[in-house]
BALOBA-1460 file (C-alpha; in Angstrom, 3 decimals):
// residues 311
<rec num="1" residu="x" x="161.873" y="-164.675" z="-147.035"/>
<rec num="2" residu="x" x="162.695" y="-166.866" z="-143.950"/>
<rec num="3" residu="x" x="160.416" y="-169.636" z="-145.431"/>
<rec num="4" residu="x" x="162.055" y="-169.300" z="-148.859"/>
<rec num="5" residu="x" x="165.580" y="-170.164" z="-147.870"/>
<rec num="6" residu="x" x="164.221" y="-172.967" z="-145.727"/>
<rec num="7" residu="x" x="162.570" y="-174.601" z="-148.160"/>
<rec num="8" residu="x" x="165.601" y="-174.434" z="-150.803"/>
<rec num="9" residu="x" x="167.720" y="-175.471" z="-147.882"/>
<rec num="10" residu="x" x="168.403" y="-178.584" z="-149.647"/>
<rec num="11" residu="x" x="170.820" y="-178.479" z="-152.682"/>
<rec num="12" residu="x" x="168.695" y="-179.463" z="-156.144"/>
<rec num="13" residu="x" x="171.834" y="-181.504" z="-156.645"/>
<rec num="14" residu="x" x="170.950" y="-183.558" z="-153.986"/>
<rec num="15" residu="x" x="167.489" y="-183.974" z="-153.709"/>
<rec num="16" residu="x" x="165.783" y="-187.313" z="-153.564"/>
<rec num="17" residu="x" x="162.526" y="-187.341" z="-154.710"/>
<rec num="18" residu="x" x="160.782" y="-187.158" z="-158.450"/>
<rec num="19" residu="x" x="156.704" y="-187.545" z="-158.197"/>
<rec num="20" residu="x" x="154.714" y="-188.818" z="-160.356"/>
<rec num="21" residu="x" x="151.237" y="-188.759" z="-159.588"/>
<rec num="22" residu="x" x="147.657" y="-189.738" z="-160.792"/>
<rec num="23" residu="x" x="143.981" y="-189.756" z="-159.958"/>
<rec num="24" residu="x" x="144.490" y="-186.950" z="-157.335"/>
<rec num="25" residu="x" x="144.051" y="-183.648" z="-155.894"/>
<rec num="26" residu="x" x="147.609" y="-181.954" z="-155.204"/>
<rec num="27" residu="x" x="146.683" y="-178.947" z="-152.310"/>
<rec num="28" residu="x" x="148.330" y="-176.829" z="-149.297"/>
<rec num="29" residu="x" x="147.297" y="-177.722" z="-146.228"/>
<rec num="30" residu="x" x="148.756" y="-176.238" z="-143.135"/>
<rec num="31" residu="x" x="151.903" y="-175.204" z="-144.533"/>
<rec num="32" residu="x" x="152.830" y="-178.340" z="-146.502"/>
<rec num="33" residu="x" x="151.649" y="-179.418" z="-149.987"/>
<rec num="34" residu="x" x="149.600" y="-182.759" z="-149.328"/>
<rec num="35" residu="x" x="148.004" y="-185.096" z="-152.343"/>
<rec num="36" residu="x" x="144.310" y="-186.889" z="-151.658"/>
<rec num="37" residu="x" x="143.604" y="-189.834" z="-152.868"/>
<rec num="38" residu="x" x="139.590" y="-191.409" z="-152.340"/>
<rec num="39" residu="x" x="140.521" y="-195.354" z="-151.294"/>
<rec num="40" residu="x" x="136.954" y="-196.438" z="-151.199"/>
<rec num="41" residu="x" x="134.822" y="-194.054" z="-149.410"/>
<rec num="42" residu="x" x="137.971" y="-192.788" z="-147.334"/>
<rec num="43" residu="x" x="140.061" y="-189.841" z="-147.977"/>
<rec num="44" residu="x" x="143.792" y="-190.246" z="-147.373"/>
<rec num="45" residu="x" x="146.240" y="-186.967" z="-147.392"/>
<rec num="46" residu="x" x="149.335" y="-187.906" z="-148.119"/>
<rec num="47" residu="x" x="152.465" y="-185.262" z="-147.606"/>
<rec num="48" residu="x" x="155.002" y="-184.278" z="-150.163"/>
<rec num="49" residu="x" x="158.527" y="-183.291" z="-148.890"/>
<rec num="50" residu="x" x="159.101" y="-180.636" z="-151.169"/>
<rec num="51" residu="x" x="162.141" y="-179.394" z="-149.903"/>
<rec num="52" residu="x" x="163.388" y="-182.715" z="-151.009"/>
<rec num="53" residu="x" x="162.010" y="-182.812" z="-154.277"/>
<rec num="54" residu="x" x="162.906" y="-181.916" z="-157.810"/>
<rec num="55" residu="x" x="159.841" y="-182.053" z="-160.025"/>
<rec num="56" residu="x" x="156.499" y="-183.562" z="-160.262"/>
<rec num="57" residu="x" x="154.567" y="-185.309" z="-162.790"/>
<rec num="58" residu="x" x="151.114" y="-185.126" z="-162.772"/>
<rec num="59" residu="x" x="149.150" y="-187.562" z="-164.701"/>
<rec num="60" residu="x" x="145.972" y="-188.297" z="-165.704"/>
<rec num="61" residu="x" x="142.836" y="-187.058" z="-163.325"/>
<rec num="62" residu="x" x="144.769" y="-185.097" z="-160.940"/>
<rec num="63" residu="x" x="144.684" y="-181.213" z="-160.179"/>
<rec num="64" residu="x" x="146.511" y="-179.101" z="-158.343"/>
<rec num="65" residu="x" x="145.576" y="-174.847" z="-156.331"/>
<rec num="66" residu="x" x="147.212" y="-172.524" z="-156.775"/>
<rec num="67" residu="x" x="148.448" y="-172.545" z="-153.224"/>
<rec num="68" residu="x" x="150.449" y="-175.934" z="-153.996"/>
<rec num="69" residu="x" x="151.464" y="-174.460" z="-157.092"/>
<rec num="70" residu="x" x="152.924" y="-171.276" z="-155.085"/>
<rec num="71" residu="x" x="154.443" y="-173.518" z="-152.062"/>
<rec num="72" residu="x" x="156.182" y="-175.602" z="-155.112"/>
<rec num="73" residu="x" x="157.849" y="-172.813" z="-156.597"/>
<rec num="74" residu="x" x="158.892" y="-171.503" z="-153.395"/>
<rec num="75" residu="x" x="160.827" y="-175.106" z="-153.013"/>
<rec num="76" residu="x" x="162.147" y="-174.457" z="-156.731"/>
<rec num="77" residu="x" x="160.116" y="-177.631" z="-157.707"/>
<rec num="78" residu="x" x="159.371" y="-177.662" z="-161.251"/>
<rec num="79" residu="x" x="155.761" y="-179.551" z="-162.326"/>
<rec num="80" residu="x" x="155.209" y="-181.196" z="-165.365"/>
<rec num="81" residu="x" x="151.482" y="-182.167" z="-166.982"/>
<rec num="82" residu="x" x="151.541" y="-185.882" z="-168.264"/>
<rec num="83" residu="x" x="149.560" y="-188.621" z="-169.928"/>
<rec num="84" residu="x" x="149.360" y="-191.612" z="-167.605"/>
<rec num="85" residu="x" x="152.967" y="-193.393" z="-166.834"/>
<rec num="86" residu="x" x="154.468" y="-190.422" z="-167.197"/>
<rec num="87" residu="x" x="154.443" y="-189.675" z="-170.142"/>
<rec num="88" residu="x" x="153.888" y="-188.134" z="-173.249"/>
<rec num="89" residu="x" x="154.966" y="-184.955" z="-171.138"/>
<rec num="90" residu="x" x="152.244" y="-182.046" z="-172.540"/>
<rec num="91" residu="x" x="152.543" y="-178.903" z="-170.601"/>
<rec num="92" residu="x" x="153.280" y="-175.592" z="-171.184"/>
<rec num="93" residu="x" x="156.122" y="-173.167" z="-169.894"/>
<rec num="94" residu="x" x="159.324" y="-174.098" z="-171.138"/>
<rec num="95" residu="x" x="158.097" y="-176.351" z="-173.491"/>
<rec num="96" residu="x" x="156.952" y="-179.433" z="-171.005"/>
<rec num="97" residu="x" x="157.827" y="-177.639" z="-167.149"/>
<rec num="98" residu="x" x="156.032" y="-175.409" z="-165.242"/>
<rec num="99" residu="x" x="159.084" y="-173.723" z="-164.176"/>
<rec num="100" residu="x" x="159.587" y="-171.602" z="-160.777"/>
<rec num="101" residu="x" x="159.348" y="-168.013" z="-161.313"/>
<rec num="102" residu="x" x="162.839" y="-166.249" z="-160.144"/>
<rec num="103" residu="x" x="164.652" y="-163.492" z="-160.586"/>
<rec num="104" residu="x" x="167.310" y="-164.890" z="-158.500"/>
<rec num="105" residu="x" x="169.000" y="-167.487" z="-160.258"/>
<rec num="106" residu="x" x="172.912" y="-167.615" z="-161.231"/>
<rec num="107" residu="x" x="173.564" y="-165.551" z="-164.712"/>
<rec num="108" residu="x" x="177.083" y="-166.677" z="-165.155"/>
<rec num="109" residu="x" x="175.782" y="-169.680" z="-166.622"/>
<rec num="110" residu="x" x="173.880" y="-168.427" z="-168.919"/>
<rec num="111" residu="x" x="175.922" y="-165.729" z="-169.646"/>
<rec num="112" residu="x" x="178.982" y="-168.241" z="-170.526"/>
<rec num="113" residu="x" x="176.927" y="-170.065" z="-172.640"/>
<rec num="114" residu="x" x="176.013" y="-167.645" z="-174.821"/>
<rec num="115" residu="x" x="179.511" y="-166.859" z="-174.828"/>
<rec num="116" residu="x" x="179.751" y="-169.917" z="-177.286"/>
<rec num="117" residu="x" x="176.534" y="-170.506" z="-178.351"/>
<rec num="118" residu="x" x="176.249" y="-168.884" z="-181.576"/>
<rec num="119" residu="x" x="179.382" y="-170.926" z="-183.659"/>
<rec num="120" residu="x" x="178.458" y="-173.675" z="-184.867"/>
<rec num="121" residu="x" x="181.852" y="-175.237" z="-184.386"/>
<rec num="122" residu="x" x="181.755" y="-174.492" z="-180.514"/>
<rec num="123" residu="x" x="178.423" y="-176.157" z="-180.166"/>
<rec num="124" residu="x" x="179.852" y="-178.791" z="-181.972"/>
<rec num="125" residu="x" x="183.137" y="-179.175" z="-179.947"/>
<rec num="126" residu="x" x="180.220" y="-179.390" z="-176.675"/>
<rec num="127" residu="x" x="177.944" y="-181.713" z="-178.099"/>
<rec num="128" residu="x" x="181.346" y="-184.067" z="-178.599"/>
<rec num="129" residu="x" x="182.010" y="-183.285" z="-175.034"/>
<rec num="130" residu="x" x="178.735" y="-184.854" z="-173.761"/>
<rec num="131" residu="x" x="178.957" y="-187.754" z="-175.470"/>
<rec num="132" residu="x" x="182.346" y="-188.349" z="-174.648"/>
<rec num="133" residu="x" x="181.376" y="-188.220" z="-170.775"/>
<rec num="134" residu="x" x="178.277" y="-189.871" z="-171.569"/>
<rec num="135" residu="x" x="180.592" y="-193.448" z="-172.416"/>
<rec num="136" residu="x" x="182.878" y="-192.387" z="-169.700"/>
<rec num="137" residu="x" x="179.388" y="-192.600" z="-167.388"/>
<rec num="138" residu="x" x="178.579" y="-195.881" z="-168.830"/>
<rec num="139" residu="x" x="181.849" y="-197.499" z="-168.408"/>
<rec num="140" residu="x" x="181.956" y="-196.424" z="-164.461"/>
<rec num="141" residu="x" x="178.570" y="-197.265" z="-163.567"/>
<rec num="142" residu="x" x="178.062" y="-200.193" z="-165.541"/>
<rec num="143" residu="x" x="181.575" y="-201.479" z="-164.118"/>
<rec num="144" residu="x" x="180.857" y="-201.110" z="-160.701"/>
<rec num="145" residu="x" x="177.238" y="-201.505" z="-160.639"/>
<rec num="146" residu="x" x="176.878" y="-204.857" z="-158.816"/>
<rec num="147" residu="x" x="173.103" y="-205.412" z="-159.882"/>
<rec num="148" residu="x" x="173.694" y="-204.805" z="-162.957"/>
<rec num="149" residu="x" x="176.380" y="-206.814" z="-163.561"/>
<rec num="150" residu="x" x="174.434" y="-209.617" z="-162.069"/>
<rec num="151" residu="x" x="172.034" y="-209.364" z="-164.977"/>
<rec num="152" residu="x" x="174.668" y="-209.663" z="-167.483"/>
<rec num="153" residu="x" x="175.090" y="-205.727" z="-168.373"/>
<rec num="154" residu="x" x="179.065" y="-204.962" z="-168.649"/>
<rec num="155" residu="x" x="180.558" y="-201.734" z="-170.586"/>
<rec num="156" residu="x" x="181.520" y="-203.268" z="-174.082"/>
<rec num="157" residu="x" x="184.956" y="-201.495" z="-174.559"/>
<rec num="158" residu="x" x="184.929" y="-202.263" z="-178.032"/>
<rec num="159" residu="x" x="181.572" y="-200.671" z="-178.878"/>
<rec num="160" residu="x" x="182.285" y="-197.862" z="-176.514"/>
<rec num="161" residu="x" x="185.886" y="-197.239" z="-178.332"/>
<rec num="162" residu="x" x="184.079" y="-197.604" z="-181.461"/>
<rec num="163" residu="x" x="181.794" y="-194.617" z="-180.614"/>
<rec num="164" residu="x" x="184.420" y="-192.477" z="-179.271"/>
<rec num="165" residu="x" x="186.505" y="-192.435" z="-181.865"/>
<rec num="166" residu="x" x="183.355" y="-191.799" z="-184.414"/>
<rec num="167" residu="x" x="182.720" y="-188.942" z="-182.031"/>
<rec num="168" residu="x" x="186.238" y="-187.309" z="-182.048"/>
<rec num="169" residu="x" x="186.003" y="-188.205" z="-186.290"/>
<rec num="170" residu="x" x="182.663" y="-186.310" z="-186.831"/>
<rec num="171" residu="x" x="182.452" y="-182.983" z="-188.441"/>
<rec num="172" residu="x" x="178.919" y="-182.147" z="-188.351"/>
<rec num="173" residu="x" x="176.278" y="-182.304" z="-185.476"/>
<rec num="174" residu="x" x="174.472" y="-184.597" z="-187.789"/>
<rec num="175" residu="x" x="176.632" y="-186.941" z="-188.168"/>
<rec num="176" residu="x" x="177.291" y="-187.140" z="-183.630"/>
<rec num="177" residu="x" x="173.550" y="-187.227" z="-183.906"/>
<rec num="178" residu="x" x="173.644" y="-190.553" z="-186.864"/>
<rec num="179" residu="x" x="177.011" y="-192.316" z="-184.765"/>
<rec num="180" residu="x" x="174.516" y="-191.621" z="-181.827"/>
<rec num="181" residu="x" x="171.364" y="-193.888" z="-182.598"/>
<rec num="182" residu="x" x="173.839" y="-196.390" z="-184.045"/>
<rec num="183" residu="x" x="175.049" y="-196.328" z="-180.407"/>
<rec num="184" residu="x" x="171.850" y="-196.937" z="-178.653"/>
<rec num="185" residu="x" x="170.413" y="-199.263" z="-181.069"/>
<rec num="186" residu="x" x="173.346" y="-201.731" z="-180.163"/>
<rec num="187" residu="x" x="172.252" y="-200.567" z="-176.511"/>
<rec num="188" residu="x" x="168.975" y="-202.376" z="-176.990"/>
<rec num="189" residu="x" x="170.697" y="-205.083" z="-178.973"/>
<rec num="190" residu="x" x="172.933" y="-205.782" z="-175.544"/>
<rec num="191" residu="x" x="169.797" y="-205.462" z="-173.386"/>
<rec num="192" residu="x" x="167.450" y="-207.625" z="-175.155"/>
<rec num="193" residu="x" x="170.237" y="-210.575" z="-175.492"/>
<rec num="194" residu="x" x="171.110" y="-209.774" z="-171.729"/>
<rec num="195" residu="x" x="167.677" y="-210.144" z="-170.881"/>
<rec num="196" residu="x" x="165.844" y="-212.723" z="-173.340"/>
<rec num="197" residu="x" x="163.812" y="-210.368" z="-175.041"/>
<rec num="198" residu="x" x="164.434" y="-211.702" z="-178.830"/>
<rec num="199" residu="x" x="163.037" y="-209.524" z="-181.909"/>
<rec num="200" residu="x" x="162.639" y="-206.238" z="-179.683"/>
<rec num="201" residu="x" x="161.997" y="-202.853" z="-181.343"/>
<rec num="202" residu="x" x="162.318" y="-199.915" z="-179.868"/>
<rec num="203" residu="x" x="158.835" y="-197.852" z="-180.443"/>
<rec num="204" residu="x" x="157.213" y="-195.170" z="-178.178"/>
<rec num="205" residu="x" x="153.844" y="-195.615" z="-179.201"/>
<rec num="206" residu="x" x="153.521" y="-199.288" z="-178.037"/>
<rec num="207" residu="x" x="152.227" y="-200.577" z="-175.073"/>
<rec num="208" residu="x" x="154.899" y="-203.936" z="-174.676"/>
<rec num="209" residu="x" x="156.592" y="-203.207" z="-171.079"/>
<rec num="210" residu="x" x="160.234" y="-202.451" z="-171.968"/>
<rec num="211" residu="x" x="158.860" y="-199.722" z="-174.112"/>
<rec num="212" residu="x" x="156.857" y="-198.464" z="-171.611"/>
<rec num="213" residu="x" x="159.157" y="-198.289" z="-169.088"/>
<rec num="214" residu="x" x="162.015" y="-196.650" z="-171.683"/>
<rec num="215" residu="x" x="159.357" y="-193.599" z="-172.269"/>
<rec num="216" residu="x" x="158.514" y="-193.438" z="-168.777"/>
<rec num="217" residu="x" x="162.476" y="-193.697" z="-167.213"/>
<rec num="218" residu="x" x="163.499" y="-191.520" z="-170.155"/>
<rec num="219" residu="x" x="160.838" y="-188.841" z="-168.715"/>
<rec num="220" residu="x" x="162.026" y="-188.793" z="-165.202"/>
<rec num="221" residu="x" x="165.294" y="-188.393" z="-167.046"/>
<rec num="222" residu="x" x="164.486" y="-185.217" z="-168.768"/>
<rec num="223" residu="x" x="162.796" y="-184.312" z="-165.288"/>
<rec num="224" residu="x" x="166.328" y="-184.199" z="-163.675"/>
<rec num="225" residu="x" x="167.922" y="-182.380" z="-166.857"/>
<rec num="226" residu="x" x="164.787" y="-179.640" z="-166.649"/>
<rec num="227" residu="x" x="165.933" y="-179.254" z="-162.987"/>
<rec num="228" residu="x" x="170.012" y="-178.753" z="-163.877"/>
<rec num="229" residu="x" x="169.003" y="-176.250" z="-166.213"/>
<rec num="230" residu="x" x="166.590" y="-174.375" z="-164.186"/>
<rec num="231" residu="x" x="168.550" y="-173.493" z="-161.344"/>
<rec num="232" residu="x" x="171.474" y="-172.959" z="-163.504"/>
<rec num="233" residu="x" x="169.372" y="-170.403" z="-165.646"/>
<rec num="234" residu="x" x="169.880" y="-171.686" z="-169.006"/>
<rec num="235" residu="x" x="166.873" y="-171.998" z="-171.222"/>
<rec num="236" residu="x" x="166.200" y="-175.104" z="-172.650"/>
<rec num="237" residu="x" x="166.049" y="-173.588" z="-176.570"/>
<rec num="238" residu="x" x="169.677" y="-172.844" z="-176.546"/>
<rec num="239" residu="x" x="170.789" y="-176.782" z="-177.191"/>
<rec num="240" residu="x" x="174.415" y="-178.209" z="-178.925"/>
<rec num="241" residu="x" x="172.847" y="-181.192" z="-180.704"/>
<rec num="242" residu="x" x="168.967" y="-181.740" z="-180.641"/>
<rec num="243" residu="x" x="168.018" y="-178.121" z="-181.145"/>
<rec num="244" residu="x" x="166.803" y="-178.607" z="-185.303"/>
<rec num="245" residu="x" x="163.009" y="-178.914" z="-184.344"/>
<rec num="246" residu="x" x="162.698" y="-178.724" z="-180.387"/>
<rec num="247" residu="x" x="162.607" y="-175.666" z="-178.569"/>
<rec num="248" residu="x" x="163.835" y="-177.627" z="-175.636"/>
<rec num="249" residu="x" x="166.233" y="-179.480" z="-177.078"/>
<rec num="250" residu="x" x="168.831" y="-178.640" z="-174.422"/>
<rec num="251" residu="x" x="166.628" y="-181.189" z="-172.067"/>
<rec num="252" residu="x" x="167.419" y="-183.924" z="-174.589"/>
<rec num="253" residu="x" x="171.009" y="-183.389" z="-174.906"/>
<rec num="254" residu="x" x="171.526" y="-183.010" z="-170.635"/>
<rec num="255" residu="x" x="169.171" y="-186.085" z="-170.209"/>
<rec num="256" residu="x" x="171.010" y="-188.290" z="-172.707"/>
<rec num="257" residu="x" x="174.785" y="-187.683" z="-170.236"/>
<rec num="258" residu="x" x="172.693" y="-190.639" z="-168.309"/>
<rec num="259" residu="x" x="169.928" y="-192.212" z="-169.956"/>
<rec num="260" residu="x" x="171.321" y="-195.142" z="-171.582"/>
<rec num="261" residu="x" x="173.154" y="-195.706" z="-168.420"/>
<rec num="262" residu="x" x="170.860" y="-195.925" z="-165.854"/>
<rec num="263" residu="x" x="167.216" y="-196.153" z="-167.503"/>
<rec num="264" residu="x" x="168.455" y="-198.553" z="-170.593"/>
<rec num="265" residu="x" x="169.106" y="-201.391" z="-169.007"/>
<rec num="266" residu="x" x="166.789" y="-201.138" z="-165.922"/>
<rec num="267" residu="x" x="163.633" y="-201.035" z="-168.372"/>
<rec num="268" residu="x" x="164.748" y="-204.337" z="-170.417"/>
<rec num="269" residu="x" x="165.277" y="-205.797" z="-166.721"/>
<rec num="270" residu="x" x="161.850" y="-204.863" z="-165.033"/>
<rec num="271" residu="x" x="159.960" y="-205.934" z="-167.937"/>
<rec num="272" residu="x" x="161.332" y="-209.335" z="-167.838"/>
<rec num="273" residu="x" x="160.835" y="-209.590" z="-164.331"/>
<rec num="274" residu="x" x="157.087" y="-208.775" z="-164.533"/>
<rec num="275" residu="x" x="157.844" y="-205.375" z="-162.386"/>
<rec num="276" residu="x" x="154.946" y="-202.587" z="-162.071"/>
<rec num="277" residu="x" x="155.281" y="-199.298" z="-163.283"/>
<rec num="278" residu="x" x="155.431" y="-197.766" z="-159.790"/>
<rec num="279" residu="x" x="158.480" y="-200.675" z="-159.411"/>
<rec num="280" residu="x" x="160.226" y="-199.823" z="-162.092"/>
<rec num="281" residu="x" x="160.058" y="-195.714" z="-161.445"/>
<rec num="282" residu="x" x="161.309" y="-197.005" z="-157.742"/>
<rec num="283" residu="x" x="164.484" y="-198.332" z="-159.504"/>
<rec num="284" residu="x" x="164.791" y="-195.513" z="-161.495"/>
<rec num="285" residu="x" x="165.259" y="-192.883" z="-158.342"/>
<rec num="286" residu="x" x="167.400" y="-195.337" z="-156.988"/>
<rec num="287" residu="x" x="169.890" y="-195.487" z="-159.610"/>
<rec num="288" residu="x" x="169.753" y="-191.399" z="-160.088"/>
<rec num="289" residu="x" x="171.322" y="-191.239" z="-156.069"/>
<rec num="290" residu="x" x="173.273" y="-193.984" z="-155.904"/>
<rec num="291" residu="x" x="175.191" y="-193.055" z="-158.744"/>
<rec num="292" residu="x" x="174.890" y="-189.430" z="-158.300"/>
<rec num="293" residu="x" x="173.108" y="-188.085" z="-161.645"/>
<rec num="294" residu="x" x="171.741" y="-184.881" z="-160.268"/>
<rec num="295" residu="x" x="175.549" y="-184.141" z="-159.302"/>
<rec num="296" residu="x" x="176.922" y="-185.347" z="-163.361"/>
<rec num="297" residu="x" x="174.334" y="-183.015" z="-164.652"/>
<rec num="298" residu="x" x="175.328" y="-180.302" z="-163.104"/>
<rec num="299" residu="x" x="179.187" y="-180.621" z="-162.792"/>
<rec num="300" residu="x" x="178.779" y="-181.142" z="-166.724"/>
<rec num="301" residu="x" x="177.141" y="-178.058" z="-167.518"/>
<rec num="302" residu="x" x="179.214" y="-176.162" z="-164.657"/>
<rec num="303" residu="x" x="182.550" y="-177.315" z="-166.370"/>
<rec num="304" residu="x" x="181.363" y="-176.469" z="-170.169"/>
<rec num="305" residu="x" x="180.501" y="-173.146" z="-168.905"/>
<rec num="306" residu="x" x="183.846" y="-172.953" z="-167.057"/>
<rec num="307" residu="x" x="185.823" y="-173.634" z="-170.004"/>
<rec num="308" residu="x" x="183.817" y="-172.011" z="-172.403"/>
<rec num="309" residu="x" x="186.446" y="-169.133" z="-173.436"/>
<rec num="310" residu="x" x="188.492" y="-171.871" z="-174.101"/>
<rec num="311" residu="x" x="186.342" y="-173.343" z="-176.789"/>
């Protein structure tokens, strides 16, 4: 028990560290889960602070022992299988994570969610409430955000006044879900003018870098989200706007409070700067603790749950 609460010593809200890994062989090796890599014809062990660390990605040719898998959900990491980059995401448990087993997890949560779950209006009034914060998140960050600003990326009031009042206007989850796309594709509109990029298309199955990097940022986004709702201990099926043919839905809608924000613009930017994948993912876990998106994650879901009788 003594190593359990060490290794959880570390709030998930403020842990560092997302991993995504390839070509290796994730093990435990004296008490700490190392990954080896063959440089050559050297072996190199490399450690993994776990206790610092909210999920994993493991990508193509890699494998992991049970031991690592054991020490991992001791830490309350979550792992996820991948394609290479990160991503298509193709695991198992809880849709894409390997979650922690625990019987020790908060039920308040859950138990407040469910509290609302089941109207369709309350899910409704929720799913407005994310997107509302999720503007309010742009307009802060992308305010403030020196580096950003730098590359041309500044919160378009209009647009984002535009979308709020469609939000608070819309009486059916499909429609927040239609005002929604309309949102992002002006998103990409902004990004590729901002960063030269003319005639872009946003597609997941091509191989041009600013799509790339979009699946692969939008992946370590879900990552976090997977995270918030795992030590919270609300399953991912129970979800306010994506929930019509995904069992995890509830990833998407968490994920999207900072997507656009912080992976959006950073993709368009890397790619026309020629960055590397491992570059670009770099940038990524930057911008998740310098503007704090473990902590929005879970002071959104804490505050829905907290006002839920009020629904």
């Amino acid at each position: 028990m003594e190593q359990l609460t060490d290794l959880k010593a570390i709030l998930h809200s403020k842990r560092a560290n997302i991993y995504y890994l390839d070509k290796c062989r994730v093990m435990q090796k004296d008490g700490r889960v190392l990954y080896l890599t063959e440089a050559d014809a050297e072996k190199q062990y490399w450690n993994i602070p776990i206790a610092n660390t909210t999920c994993i990605l493991l990508g193509t040719g890699t494998s992991i022992t049970q031991a690592a898998v054991r020490m991992l959900a001791q830490a309350g990491v979550l792992i996820g299988f991948s394609g290479s980059g990160g991503t298509p995401l193709i695991a198992a448990n809880e849709i894409e994570w390997l979650s922690p087993q625990s019987e020790y997890r908060p039920t308040e949560y859950i138990q407040a969610w469910m509290s609302f779950w089941f109207e369709e209006d309350k899910r409704l009034k929720v799913a407005k409430q994310f997107q509302l914060w999720r503007i309010d998140y742009m307009q802060t960050v992308w305010n403030k955000d020196k580096d950003l600003r730098a590359e041309g990326f500044q919160a378009d009031n209009e647009l984002l006044t535009q979308f709020a009042l469609k939000i608070n206007n819309a009486n059916t989850v499909n429609k927040l879900l239609t005002d929604e796309m309309a949102l992002t594709k002006n998103l990409y509109r902004i990004a590729a003018t901002n960063t030269k990029m003319a005639g872009f298309t946003r597609r997941r199955d091509t191989n041009d870098d600013a799509n790339a990097f979009l699946n692969h940022g939008n992946y370590l986004a879900y990552g976090l989200a997977a995270t918030t709702l795992w030590v919270l201990g609300i399953p991912h099926g129970f979800a306010v706007m994506h929930g019509k043919t995904r069992r995890g839905a509830l990833v998407f809608d968490v994920a999207d409070l900072i997507k656009d924000t912080l992976i959006l613009p950073w993709a368009f930017i890397c790619a026309k700067e020629g960055a590397t994948e491992q570059e670009f993912r770099q940038q990524c876990l930057q911008n998740f603790t310098q503007h704090k998106a473990l902590d929005f994650m879970f002071d959104s879901i804490k505050q829905i749950c907290a006002e839920a009788d009020q629904l």
